[in-house]
N, C-alpha and C positions, 0 to 999 in steps of 0.2 A: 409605790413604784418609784426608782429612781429616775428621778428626773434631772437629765441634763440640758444645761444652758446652753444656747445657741455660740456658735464661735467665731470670730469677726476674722471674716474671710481673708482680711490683710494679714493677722496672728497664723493663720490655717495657712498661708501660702510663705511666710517667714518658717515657720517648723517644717513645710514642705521642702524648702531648698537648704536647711541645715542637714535634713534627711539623706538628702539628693548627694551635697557634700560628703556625709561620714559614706557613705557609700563610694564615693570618688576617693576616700582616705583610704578605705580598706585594700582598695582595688591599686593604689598608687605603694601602699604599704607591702603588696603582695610580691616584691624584687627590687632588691637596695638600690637598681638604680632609679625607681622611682619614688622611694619611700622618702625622701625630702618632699618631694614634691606633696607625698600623701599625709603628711605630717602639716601642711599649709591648710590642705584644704579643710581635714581636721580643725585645726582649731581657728576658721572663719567660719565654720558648721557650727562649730561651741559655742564662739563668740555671738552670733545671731542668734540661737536658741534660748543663749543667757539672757540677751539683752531682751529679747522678748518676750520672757518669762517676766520678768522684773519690769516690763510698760504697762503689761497685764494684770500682776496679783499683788503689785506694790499696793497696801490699800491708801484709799482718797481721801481729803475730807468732804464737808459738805459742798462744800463750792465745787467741789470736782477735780480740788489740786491734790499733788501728793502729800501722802504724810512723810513732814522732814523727819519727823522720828524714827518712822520705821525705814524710809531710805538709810539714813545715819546707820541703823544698825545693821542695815543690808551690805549695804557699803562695808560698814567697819570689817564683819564677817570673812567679806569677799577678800578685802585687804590683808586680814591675818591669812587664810589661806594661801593667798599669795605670795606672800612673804614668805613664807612656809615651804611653800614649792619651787620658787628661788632659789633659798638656801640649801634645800636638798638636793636640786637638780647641779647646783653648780657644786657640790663639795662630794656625791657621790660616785664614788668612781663604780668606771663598767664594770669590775668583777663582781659589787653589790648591788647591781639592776636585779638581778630574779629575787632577792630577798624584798629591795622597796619593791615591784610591782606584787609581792605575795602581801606585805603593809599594805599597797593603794587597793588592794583586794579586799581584805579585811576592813577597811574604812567605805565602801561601795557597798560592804553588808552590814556595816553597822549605821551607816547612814538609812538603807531599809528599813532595820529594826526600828530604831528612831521616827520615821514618818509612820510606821503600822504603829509605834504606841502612842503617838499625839494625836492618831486619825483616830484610835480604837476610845481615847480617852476624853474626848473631845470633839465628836461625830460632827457635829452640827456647824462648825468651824471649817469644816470641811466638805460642808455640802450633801453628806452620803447618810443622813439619818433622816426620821420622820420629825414631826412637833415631837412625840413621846420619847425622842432618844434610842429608838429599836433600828438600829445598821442595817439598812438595808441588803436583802440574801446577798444578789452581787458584790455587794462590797465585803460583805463578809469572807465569801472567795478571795477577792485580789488580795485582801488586808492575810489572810488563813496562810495565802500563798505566800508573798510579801513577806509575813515574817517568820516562817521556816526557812524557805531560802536563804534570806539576809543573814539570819543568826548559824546556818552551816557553813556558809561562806564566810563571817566573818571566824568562826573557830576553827576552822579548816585552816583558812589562810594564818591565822597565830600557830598553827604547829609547822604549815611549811615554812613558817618564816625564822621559826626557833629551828628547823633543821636545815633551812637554806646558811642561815648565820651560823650554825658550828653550837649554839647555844641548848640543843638537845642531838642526840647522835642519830648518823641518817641512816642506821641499817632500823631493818625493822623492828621494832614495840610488839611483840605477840600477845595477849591477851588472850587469856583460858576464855573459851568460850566466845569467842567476841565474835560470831559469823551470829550465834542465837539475839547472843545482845545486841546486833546491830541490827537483826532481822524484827527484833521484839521493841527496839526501839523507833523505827521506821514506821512498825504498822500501828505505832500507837497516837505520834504526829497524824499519823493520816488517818485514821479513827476520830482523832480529838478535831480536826482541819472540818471533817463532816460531822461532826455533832455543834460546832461551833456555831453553822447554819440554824441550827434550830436554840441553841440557846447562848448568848453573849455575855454569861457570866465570867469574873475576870477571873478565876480558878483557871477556867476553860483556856484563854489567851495568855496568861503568863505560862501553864504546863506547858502549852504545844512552845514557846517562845525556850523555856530552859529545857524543853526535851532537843528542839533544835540546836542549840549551840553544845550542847553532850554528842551529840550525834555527830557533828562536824569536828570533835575532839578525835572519835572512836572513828570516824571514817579514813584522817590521814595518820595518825601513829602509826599501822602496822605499813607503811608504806615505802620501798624502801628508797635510798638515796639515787640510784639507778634510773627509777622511774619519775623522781620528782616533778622534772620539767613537763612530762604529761598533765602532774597535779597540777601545776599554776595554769598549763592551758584550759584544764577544767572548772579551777576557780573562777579562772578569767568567764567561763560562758555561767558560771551560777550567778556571778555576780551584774553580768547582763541580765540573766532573768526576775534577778531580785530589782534590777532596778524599773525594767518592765512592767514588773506588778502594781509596782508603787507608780508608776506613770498611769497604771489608772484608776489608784485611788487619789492619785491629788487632781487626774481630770489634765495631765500634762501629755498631749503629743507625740512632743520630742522626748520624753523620757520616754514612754513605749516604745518607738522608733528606735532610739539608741541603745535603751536595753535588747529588742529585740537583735537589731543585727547585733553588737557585743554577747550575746545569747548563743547565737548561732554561730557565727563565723569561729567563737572559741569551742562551738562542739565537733565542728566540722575541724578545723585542724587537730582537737585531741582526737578524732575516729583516724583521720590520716595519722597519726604521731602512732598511734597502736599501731596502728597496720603495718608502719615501718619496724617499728620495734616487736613485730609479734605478740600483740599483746590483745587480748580481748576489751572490747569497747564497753560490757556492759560490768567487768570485773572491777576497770577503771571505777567508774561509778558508787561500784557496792563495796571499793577499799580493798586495802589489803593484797592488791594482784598482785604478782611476781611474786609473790612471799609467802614462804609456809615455814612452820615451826621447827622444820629438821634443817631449812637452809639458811647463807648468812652465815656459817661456820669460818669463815674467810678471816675473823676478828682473831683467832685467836695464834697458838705460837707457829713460826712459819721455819719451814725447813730450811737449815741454809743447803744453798746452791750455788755452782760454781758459774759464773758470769764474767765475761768481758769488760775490762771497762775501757775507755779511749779519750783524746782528749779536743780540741775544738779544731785543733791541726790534723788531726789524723781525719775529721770530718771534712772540715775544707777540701782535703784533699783528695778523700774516698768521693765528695760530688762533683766536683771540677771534673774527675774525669768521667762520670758520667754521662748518658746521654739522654735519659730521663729520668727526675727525683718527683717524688709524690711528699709533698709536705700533708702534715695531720697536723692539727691544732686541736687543744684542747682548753681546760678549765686551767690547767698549769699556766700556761700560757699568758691568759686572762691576768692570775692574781701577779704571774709578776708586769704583766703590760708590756710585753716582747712583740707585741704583732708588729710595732715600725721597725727594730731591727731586725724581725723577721721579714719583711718587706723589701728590705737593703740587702737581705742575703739574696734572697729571689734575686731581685734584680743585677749582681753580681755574679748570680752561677748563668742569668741569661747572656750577659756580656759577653762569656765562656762558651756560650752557642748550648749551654743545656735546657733540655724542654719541663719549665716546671708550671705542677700542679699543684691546687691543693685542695683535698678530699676532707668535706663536711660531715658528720656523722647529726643525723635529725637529731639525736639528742645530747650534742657534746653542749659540754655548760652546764647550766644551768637551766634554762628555757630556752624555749626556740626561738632558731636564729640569732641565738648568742655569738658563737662565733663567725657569722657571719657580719653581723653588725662590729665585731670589733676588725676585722678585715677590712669594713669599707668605710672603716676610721683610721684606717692603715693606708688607705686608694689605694689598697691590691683590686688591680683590674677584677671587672669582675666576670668576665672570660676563663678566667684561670681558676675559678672556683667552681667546685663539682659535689654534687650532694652522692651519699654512698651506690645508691643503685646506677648511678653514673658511670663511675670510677671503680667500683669494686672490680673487675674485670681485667684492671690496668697494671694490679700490683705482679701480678704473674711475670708483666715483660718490664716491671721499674728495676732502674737499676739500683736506687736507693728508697726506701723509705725514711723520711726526716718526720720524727715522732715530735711532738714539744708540747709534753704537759697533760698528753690524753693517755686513760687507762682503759677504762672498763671496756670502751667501746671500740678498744684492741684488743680486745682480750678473748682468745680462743675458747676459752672455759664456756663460754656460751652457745659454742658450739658442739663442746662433747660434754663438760660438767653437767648430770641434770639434777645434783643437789646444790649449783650455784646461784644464787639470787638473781642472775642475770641471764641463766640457761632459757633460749628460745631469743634473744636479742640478738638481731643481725648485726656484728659489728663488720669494720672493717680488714680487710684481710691483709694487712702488713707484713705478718710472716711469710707473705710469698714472696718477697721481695724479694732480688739478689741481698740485699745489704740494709739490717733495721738500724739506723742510728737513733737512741731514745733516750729522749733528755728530760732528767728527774733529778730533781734535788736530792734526794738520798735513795737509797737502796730497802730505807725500812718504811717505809710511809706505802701506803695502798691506796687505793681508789675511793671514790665517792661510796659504793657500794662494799667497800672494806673484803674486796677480793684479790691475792696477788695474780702476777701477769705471767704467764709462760712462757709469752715473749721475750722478756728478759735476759733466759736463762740458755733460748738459742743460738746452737754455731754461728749462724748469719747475723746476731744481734750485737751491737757491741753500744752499750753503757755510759750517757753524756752524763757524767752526775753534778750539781748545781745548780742555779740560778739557771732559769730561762733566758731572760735578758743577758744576762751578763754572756753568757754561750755562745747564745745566740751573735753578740757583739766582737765576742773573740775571732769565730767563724769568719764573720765579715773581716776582720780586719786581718786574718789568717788568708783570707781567696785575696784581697786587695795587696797585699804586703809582700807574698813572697812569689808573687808571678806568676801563679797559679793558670 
């Protein structure tokens, strides 16, 4: 039987209120204007778990002091890490957050994988074996669980990170056959997971270990660009689960605890993230949704169409005399980092007495709340920001729609295409505008999900072609400059 050691009530009440915090993180994280705040209590939640961990399992000598050795190399660890996380956090810019958070995914499952084969390898180091070395059943669970999860999440996350970064293409990968293969590879993890109970031969633990990381290969390929940002929400709660399991095979608390809610809280936002996007919660899951073999045709030659185009003064001037404009922000947006001069413009067309908005699409970007976080790195009020079931309603009486850098989730085709890879996704309704001003670098480039726009190509639409930023700064100095 396993037997667990007693746990010194001061350690039990330190992982209590590290708990109590990532709770208070979540909860402060859930609306930008308290997400600083939830982002503190975050990491004095870490900060105490860490350090408690490390008063606890640093091992002692015989006197009862620590070992400098294994602090040294505790420390050293912590220290590269760190250094590590510095450097990325300070040289990475926001357009590249969904790809590092799909990397810090990927390392939360391969950190998993890593304790399930030092645990599976070395039981007794670990506390979860007999004298003879036989893993005890329960352990055998969390470790079975442990490292299938760890190793889907980590190959899951290496494909959305190769198609967050442009370094594999985000329309979908179809695979002959790949609903049988993914069904034949699923039931055989979970066959191997419960035979593993009864025999801990390593055939047994390394199969189920490289049938998992095949499996988190074959789950994101057919997935397409469109729906990515669902994926990392879903990474995000596997790789909560994986960290969960392993919290109780090493007998840690707060790793249960924190897997747990990063578990949950990232399944409950990707069931919300479906819902918005119409999208089934258990399709997510099983790969491949939104996408099927006949759709995704969007890649290839594109009609020309006759289109408007106009220039930063004709816009100035079409919203100055407006009396309501609906700004949309997108991933364009993002890569050129136009949200402060689009901030300037707002504030410019308000001087002017016009009422502006700006309408979120749950999945413009990259992950959620992308562009909402890069807004309130802009201090666009956050009053003025409206998620689509808000605002969808508004475009009928705006007098301008100001597009910048968003496609797909303008894009009509998801409302009557239903051989489009995005047909069933609510976007926003633009085209009702009086007047779409849409601002894109050129005329031939497409969307994330490699579908052209119809909007485009409408009487009411007229054509910003260029740099975001730079447009964007024209605009302003276009309402400021000529009296507007």
């Amino acid at each position: 039987m396993h037997e667990v050691a007693p746990i010194n009530p001061w350690v039990a009440l330190a992982y209590l209120a590290s708990g109590i915090l990532f709770i208070l993180a979540l909860r402060g994280l859930s609306s930008p204007a308290s997400s600083r705040r939830g982002n503190r209590y975050g990491m004095i939640g870490m900060t105490i778990a860490v350090v408690t961990t490390l008063l606890t399992h640093v091992p002692r000598t015989g006197e009862g002091a620590f070992d400098t050795i294994a602090i040294a190399e505790v420390l050293g660890a912590i220290g590269i890490g760190a250094v590590i996380g510095i450097v990325m956090a300070r040289k990475i810019a926001m357009t590249a957050m969904p790809q590092l958070v799909a990397a810090f995914h990927s390392l939360v499952g391969l950190a998993a994988v890593a304790v399930a084969a030092a645990a599976y390898l070395n039981p007794q180091a670990f506390h979860i074996a007999d004298a003879a070395g036989q893993i005890f059943t329960v352990s055998r669970i969390e470790m079975g669980l442990g490292i299938a999860i760890g190793a889907i999440t980590f190959s899951g996350s290496v494909i959305a990170f190769l198609k967050l970064n442009g370094n594999m293409s985000g329309s979908p990968i179809m695979l002959p056959g790949r609903h049988v293969i993914n069904l034949g590879t699923l039931a055989a993890i979970i066959g191997l997971v419960a035979y593993f109970l009864t025999d801990q031969s390593p055939w047994v633990f390394w199969t189920i270990t490289a049938l998992s990381f095949l499996i988190g290969f074959l789950l994101i390929i057919p997935i397409g660009g469109a729906d990515m940002p669902v994926v990392v929400s879903m990474l995000n709660s596997y790789s909560g689960w994986a960290a969960a399991a392993m919290g109780f095979t090493l007998g840690n608390t707060a790793m249960i605890i924190t897997g747990a809610l990063v578990g949950s809280s990232g399944a409950i936002l990707s069931y919300i993230m479906c819902r918005a996007m119409n999208r089934s919660f258990i399709s997510v899951i099983a790969g491949g949704f939104g996408a099927d073999a006949d759709a995704g045709a969007g890649g290839g030659a594109k009609e020309q169409r006759p289109w408007k185009p106009g220039s930063a003064d004709d816009a100035a001037f079409l919203m100055s005399q407006a009396e309501n404009v609906i700004i949309v922000p997108g991933y364009g947006m993002a890569v050129a980092q136009a949200q402060h001069a689009l901030r300037e413009m707002a504030d410019q067309l308000k001087k002017e007495g016009v009422n502006v908005k700006y309408a979120i699409h749950p999945v413009a970007g990259r992950m959620p709340g992308h562009m909402n976080v890069l807004l309130a790195e802009a201090n666009v009020p956050y009053d003025e920001v409206f998620e689509l079931e808000d605002i969808n309603g508004e475009f009928a009486q705006a007098d301008v729609a100001f597009v910048i850098g968003a496609n797909d989730v303008t894009n009509p085709a998801a409302k009557t295409d239903k051989s489009s890879p995005i047909y069933g996704m609510p976007v926003l309704d633009v085209e009702k505008a009086k007047t779409v001003l849409f601002v894109k670098r050129s005329m031939g480039g497409v969307g994330y999900a490699g579908v052209d726009n119809d909007v485009f190509y409408m009487d009411n639409t007229m054509m910003l072609l260029g740099d975001a930023k730079k447009m964007a700064d024209d605009i302003v100095k276009a309402l400021s400059g000529s009296g507007h």
